[in-house]
KOLVO-44654 format. One line per field, with one value per residue (C-alpha): y, z, x. Coordinates in Angstrom, 3 decimals. Example, Ala and Ser with C-alpha at 12.3 -4.5 7.8 and 13.67 -1.06 7.14 Angstrom:
Y -4.500,-1.060;
Z 7.800,7.140;
X 12.300,13.670;
This chain:
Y 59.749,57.917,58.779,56.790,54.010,53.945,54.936,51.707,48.834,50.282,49.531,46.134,45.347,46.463,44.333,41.416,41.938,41.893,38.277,37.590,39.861,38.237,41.832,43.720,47.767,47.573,45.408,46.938,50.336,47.676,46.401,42.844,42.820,45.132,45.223,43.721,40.687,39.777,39.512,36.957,34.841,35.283,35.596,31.429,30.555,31.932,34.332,32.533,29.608,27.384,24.367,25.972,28.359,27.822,24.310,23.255,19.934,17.789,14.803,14.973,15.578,12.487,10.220,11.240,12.179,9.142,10.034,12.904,12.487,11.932,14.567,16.778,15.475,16.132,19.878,20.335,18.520,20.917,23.888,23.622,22.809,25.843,28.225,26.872,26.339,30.138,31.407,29.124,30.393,33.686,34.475,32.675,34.262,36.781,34.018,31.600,31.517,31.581,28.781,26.396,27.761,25.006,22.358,24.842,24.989,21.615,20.398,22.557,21.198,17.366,18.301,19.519,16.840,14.539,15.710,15.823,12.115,11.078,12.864,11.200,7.958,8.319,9.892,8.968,5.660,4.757,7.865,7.813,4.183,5.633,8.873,6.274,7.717,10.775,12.517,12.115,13.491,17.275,17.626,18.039,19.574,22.316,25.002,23.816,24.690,27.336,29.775,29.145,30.669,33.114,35.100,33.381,34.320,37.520,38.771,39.180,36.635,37.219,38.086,34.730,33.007,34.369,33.223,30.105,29.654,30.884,29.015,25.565,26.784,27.216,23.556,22.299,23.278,22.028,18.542,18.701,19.969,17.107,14.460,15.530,14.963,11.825,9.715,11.627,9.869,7.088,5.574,7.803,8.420,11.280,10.827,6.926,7.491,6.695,10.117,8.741,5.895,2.226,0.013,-3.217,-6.908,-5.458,-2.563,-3.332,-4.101,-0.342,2.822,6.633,7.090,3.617,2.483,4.455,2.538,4.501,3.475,4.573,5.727,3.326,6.031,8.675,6.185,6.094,8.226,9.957,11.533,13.829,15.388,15.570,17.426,19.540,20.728,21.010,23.408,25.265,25.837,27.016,29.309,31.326,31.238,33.629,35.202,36.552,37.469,34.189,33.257,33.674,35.688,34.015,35.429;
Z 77.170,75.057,77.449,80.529,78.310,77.585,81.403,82.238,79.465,80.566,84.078,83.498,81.702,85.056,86.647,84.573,84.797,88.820,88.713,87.331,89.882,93.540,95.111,93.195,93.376,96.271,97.610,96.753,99.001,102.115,104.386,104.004,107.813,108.400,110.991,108.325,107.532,110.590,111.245,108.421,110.506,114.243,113.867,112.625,116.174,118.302,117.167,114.540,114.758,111.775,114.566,118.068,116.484,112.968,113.765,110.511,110.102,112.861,111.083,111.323,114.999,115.355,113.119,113.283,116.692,118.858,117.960,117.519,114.507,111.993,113.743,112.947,109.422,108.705,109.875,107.536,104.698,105.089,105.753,102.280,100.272,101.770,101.264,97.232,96.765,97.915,95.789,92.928,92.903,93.515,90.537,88.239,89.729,86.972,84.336,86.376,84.712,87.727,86.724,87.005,89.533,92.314,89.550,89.227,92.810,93.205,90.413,91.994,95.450,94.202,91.916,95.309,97.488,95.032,95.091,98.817,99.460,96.841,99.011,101.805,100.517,98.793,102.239,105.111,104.065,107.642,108.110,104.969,105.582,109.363,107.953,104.798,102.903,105.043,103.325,100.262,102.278,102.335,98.682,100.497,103.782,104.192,105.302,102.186,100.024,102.099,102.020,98.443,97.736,100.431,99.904,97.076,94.624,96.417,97.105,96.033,95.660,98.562,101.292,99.844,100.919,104.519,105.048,103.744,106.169,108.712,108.689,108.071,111.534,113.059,111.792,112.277,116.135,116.989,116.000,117.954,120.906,120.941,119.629,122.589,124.971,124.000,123.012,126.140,128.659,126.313,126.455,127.770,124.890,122.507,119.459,119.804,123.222,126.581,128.757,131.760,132.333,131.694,132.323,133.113,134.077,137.663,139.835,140.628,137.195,136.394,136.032,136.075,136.988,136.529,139.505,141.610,140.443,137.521,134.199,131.072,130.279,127.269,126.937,125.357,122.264,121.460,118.762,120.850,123.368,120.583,120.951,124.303,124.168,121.442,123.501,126.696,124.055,123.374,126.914,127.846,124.848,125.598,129.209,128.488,125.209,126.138,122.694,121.770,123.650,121.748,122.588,123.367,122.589;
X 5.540,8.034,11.023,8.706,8.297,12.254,12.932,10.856,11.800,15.478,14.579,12.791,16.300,18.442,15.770,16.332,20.660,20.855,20.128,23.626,24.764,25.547,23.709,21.421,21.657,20.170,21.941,25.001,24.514,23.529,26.474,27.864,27.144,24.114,21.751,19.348,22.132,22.632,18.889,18.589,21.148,20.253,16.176,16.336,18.252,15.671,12.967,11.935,13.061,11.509,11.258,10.042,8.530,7.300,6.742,8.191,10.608,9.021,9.909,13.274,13.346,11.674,13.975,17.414,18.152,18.823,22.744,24.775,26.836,23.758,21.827,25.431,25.395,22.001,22.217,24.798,23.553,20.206,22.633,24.431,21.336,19.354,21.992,22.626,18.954,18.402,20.912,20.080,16.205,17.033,19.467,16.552,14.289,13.193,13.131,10.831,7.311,5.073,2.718,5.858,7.683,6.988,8.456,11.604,12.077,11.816,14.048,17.005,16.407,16.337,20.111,21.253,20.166,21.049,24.882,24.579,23.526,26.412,29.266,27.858,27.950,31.589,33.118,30.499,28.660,27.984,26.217,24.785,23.508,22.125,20.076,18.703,16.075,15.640,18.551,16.383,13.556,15.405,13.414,9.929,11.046,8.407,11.607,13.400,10.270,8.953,12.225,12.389,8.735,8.691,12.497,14.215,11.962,12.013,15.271,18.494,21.294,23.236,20.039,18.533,21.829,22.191,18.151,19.130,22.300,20.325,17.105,19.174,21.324,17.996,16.798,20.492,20.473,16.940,18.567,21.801,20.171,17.406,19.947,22.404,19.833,18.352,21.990,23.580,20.325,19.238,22.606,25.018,27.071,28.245,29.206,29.800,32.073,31.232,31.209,29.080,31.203,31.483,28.420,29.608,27.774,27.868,28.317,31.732,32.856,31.720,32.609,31.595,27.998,27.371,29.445,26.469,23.847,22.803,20.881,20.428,16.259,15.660,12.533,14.707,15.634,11.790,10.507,7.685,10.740,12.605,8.880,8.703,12.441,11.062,8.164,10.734,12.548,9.238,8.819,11.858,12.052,8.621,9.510,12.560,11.186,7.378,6.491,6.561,3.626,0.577,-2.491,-6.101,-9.018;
C-alpha cells in the first residue's frame, strides 16, 4: 500500500515536470509529423474550420476585410498569439488553480496582444492605424479563448502549439479569402494595386476591364457582403464536404 502511494505522488511529480518539457512522455514516443499532428493543422482549413464551420470570429469578417493587406496582417497577428497563447497555457497548465483559470488565460492573451499591436505600430502604423481597436479585440475572440480552455489546458506543449497554428490558419484564410473577394469587386484592387485596369473620367481614358464598360459593385465594401461571402463559403464547403451538412429531425 505504501509503494502505490509512492508509485503515485512519484507520478503526480512526472506530471507536474512535463510542463517544463516542450512534449510530455507521451508526447515524446508520437512523431513530430504524425497522422495525429498533422490533423491539428489541416482539420482548422476545412473540417473544422473555426469560421464555416464553428461559426466562431464573425466579427472580424465583417470589419477587416474590405482590403487585403489588413485582412493579411490580422491573420498573422491571430496566428502568432494562438500559437504562444497555446503554448503559454499549456506549460502552466498544472499550476493553474481552476477557479481562476479564465483570469490566467486571459492575462496571457492581453501580454501577447499587447506586444503584437506595439510591433505593429513601430513597423506597420498604417496598418495598425486601419485594423484600430480590433487588434485589441484578439483578447475576447471566442477561438482565442475557446482553444485555450478546450486543448491548452489539456495537452501538451507542442500539440497545444500546432492547434494553435492551425486554428489561427483556419481564421487567417476565412479573412483573405473574403477580403480578396470584396477589395478585388468592390474596387478592383489587391493589395493597394490596380489589377482590373485603370478607371478613368471616361471610357476612352481607361484601361483593362474598365475600357469595356465595367464598374466596380460599391455593395461588396458594405459590411453586410463579407457575410454574404462567408455564407457563399459555407455553401460551397458542404456542397463538396457532405458531412458537413447537418441532420434534421
Amino acid at each position: 500500500m505504501a509503494n502505490e502511494k509512492k508509485m503515485t505522488s512519484e507520478e503526480k511529480e512526472a506530471k507536474k515536470n512535463e510542463m517544463i518539457l516542450f512534449m510530455s512522455n507521451s508526447e515524446e514516443k508520437e512523431h513530430f509529423l504524425s497522422k495525429g499532428n498533422r490533423k491539428l493543422l489541416s482539420d482548422p482549413l476545412d473540417d473544422n474550420n473555426p469560421i464555416t464551420v464553428q461559426v466562431l470570429g464573425i466579427c472580424s469578417a465583417l470589419a477587416i476585410t474590405v482590403q487585403l493587406e489588413p485582412a493579411v496582417v490580422m491573420a498573422i497577428a491571430v496566428v502568432a498569439v494562438m500559437a504562444f497563447s497555446n503554448m503559454i497555457i499549456s506549460m502552466l497548465r498544472n499550476m493553474i488553480p481552476s477557479r481562476i483559470r479564465i483570469i490566467v488565460q486571459l492575462v496571457v492573451v492581453a501580454s501577447l496582444v499587447v506586444l503584437v499591436d506595439q510591433i505593429l505600430k513601430a513597423y506597420a502604423y498604417d496598418v495598425s492605424k486601419q485594423l484600430s481597436v480590433f487588434i485589441g479585440l484578439i483578447i475576447t475572440n471566442c477561438i482565442v479563448m475557446g482553444r485555450l480552455e478546450a486543448f491548452a489546458l489539456g495537452n501538451g506543449v507542442y500539440k497545444s502549439f500546432l492547434d494553435g497554428v492551425g486554428n489561427a490558419a483556419g481564421y487567417g484564410l476565412i479573412l483573405i479569402i473574403v477580403a480578396f473577394f470584396r477589395e478585388l469587386l468592390g474596387s478592383g484592387k489587391l493589395f493597394g494595386f490596380e489589377v482590373l485596369g485603370h478607371k478613368g473620367a471616361t471610357l476612352a481614358e481607361s484601361s483593362g476591364l474598365y475600357a469595356f464598360g465595367y464598374e466596380n459593385n460599391g455593395l461588396m465594401l458594405l459590411s453586410p457582403m463579407a457575410l454574404i461571402v462567408v455564407g457563399l463559403i459555407i455553401w460551397v464547403q458542404r456542397a463538396r464536404n457532405r458531412k458537413l451538412i447537418e441532420e434534421t429531425n
